[in-house]
mmCIF file of the C-alpha atoms, coordinates in Angstrom:
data_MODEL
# 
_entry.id   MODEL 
# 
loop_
_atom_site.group_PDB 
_atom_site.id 
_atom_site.type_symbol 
_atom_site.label_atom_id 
_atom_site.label_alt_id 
_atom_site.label_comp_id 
_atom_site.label_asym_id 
_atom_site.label_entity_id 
_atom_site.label_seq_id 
_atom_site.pdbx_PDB_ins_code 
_atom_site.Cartn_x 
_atom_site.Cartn_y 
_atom_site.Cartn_z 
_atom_site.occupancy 
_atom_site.B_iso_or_equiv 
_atom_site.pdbx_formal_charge 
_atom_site.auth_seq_id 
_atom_site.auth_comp_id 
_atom_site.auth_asym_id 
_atom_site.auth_atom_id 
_atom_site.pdbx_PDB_model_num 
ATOM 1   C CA . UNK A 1 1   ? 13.347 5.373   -0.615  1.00 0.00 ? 1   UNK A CA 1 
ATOM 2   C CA . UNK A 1 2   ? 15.409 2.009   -0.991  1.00 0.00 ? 2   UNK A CA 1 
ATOM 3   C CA . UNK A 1 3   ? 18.391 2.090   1.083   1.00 0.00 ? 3   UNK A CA 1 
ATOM 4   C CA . UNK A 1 4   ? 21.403 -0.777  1.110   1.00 0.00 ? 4   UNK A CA 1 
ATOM 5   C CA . UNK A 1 5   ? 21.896 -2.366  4.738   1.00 0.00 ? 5   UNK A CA 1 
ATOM 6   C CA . UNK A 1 6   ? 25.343 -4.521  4.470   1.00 0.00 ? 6   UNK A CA 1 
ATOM 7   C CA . UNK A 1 7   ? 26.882 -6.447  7.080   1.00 0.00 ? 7   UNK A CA 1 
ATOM 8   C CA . UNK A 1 8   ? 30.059 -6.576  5.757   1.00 0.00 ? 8   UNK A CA 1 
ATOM 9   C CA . UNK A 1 9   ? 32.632 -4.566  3.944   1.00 0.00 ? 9   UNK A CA 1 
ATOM 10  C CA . UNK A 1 10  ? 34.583 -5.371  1.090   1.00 0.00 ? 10  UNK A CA 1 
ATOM 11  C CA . UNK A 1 11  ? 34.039 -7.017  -2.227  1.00 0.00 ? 11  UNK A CA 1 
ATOM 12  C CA . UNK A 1 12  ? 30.579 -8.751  -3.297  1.00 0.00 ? 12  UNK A CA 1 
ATOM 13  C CA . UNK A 1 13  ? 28.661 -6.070  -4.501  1.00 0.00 ? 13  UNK A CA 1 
ATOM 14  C CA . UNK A 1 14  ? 25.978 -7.827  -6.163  1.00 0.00 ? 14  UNK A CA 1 
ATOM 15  C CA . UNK A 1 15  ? 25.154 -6.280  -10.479 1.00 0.00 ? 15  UNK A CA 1 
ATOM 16  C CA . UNK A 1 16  ? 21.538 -5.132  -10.205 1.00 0.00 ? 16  UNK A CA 1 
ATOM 17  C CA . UNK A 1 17  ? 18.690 -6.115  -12.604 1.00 0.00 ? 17  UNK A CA 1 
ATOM 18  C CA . UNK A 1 18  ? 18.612 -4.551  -16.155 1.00 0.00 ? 18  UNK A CA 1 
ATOM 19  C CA . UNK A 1 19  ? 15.779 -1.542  -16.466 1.00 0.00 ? 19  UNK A CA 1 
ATOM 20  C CA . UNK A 1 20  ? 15.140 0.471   -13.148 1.00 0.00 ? 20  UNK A CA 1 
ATOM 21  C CA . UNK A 1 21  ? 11.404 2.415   -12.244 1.00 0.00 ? 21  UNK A CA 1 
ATOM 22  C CA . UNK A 1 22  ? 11.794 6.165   -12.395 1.00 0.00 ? 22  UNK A CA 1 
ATOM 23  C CA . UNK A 1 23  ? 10.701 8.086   -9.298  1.00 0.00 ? 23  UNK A CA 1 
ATOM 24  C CA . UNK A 1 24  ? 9.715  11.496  -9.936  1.00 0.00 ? 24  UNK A CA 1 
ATOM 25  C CA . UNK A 1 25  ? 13.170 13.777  -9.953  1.00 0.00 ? 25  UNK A CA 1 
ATOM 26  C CA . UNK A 1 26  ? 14.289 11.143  -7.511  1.00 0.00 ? 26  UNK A CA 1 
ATOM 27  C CA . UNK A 1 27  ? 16.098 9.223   -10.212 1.00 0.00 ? 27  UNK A CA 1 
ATOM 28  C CA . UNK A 1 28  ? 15.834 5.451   -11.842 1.00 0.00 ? 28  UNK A CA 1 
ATOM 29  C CA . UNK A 1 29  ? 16.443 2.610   -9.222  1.00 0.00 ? 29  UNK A CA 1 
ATOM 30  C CA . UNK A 1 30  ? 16.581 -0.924  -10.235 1.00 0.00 ? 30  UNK A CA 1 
ATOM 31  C CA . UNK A 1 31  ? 13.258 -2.348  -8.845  1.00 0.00 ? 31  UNK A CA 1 
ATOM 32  C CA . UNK A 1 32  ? 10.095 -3.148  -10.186 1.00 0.00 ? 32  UNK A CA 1 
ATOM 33  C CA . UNK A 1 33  ? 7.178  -2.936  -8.385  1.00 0.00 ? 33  UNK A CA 1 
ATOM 34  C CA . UNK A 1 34  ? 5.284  -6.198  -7.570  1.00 0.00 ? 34  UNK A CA 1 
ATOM 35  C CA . UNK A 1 35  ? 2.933  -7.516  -10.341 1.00 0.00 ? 35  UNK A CA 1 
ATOM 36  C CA . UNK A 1 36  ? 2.492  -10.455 -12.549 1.00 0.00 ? 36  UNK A CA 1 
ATOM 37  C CA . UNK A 1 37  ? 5.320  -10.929 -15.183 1.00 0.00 ? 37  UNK A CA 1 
ATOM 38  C CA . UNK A 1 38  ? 7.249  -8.377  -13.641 1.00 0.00 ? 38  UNK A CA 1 
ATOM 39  C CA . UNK A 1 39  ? 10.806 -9.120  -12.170 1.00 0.00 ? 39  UNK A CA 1 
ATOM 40  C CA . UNK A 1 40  ? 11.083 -10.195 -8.038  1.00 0.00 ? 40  UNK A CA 1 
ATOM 41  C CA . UNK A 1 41  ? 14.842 -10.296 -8.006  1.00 0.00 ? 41  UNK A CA 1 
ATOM 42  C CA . UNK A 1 42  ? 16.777 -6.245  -7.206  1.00 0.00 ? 42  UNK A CA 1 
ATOM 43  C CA . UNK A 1 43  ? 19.788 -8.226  -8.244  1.00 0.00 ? 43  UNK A CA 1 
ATOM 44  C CA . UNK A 1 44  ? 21.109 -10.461 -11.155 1.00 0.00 ? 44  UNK A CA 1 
ATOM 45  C CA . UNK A 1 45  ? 23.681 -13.011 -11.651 1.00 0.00 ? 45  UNK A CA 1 
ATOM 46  C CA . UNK A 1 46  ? 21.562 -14.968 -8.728  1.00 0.00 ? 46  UNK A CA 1 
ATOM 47  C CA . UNK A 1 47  ? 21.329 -18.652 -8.298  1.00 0.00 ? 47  UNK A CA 1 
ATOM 48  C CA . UNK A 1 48  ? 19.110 -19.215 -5.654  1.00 0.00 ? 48  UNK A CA 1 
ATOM 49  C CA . UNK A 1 49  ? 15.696 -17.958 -4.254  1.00 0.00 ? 49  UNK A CA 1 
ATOM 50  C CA . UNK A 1 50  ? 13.549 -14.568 -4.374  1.00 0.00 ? 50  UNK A CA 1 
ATOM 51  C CA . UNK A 1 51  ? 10.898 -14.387 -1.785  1.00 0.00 ? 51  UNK A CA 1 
ATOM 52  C CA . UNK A 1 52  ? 8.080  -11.279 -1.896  1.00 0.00 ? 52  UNK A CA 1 
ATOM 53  C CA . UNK A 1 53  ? 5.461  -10.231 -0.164  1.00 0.00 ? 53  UNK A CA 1 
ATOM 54  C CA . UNK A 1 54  ? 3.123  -7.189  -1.129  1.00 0.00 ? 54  UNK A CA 1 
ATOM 55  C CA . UNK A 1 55  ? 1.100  -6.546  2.040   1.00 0.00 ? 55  UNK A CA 1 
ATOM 56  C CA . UNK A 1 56  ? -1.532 -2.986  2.606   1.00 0.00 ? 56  UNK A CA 1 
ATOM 57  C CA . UNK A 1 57  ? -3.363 -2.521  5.888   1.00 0.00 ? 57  UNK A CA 1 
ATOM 58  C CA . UNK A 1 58  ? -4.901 -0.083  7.748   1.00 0.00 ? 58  UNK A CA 1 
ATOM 59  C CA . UNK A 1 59  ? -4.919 0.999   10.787  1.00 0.00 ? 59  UNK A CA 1 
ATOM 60  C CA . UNK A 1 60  ? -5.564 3.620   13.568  1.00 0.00 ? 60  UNK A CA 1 
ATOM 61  C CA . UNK A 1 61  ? -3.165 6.208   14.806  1.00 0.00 ? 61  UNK A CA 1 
ATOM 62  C CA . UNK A 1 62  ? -3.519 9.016   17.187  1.00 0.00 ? 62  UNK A CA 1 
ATOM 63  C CA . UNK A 1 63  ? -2.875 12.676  16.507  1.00 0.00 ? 63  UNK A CA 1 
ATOM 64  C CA . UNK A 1 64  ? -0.548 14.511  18.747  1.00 0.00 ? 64  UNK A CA 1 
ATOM 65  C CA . UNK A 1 65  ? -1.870 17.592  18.489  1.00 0.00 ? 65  UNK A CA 1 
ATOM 66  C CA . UNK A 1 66  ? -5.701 16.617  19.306  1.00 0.00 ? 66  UNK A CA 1 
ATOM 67  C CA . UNK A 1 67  ? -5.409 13.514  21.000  1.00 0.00 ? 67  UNK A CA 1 
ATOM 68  C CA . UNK A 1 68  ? -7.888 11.960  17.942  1.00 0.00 ? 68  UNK A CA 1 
ATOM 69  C CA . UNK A 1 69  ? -7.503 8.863   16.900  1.00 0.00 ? 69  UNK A CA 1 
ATOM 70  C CA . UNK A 1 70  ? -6.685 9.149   12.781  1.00 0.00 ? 70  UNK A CA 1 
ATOM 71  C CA . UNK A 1 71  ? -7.232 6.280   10.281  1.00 0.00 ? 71  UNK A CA 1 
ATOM 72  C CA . UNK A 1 72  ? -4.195 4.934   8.860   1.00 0.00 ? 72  UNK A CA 1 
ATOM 73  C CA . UNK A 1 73  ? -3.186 2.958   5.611   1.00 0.00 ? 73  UNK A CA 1 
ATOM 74  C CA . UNK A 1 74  ? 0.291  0.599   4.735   1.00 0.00 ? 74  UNK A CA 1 
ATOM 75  C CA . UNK A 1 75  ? 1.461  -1.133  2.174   1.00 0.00 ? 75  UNK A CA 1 
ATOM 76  C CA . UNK A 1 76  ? 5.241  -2.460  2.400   1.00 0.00 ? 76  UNK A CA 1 
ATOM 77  C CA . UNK A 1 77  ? 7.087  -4.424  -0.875  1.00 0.00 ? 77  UNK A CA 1 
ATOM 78  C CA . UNK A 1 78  ? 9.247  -6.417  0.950   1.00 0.00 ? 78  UNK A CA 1 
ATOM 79  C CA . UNK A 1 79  ? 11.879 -9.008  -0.698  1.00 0.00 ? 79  UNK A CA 1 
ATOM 80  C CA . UNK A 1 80  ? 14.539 -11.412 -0.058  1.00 0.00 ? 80  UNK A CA 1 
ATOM 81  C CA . UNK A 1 81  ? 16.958 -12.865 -2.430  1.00 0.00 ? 81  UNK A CA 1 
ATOM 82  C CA . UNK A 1 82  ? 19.653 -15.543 -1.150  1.00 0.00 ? 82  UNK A CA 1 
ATOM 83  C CA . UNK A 1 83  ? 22.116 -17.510 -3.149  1.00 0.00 ? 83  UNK A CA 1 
ATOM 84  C CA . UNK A 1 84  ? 25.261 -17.262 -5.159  1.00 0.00 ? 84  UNK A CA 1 
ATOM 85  C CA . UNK A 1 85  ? 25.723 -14.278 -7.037  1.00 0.00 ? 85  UNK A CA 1 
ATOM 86  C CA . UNK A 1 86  ? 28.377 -12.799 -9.327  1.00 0.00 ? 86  UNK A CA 1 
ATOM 87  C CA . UNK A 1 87  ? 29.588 -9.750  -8.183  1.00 0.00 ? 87  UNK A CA 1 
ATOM 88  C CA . UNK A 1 88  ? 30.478 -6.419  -10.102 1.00 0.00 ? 88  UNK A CA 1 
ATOM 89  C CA . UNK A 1 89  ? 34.342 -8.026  -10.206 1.00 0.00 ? 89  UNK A CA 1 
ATOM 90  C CA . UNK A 1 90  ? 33.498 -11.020 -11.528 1.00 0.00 ? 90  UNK A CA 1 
ATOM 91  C CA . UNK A 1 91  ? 33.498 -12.894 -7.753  1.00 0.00 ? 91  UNK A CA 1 
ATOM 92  C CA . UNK A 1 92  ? 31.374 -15.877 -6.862  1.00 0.00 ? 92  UNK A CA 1 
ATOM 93  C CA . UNK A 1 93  ? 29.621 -14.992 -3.387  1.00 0.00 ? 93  UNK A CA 1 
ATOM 94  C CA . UNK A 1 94  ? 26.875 -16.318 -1.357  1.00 0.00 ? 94  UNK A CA 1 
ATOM 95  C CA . UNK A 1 95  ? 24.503 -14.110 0.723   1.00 0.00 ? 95  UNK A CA 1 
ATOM 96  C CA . UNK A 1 96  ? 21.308 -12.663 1.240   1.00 0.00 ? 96  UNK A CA 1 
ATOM 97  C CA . UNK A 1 97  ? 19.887 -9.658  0.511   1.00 0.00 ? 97  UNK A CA 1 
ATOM 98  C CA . UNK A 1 98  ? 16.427 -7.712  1.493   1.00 0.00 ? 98  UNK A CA 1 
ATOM 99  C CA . UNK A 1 99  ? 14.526 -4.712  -0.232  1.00 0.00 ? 99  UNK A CA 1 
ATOM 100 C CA . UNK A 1 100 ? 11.906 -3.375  2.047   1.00 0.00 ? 100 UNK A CA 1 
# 
């Protein structure tokens, strides 16, 4: 489930994007997943850059239990978004931010 990593405290929390993708009984969270025309960006109010990548793999794993080795699939949404940014309070900030 997205989580918030921040390396500082204090004010600069960044508005999120308009609209939010419902997850089951999990609630709404303000992301989009990756397609074309839909939005990159977690956050608004950003001058500056989004970088994504949509990446699914597989793999092999082995089972603990049986010592057999299991086939595996991945797929990560990973995103960065640096820049200035107003903040909730009105602020001007600059930082960067990442939703894996």
């Amino acid at each position: 489930m997205p989580a918030i990593a921040q390396a500082s405290k204090g004010s600069g929390v960044p508005n999120p994007i308009p609209g939010c993708t419902q997850i089951d009984d999990l609630g709404c969270f303000h992301f989009f997943f990756p397609g074309h025309g839909q939005e990159p960006a977690t956050i608004t109010d950003l001058n500056g850059f989004v970088a994504i990548a949509d990446i699914t793999g597989t793999g092999v794993g082995t089972d603990p239990d049986t010592g057999k080795t299991i086939p595996l699939t991945c797929e990560t949404d990973t995103r960065i978004m640096s820049g200035e940014y107003i903040a909730k309070d009105g602020s001007h900030h600059n930082g960067t931010f990442a939703f894996i």
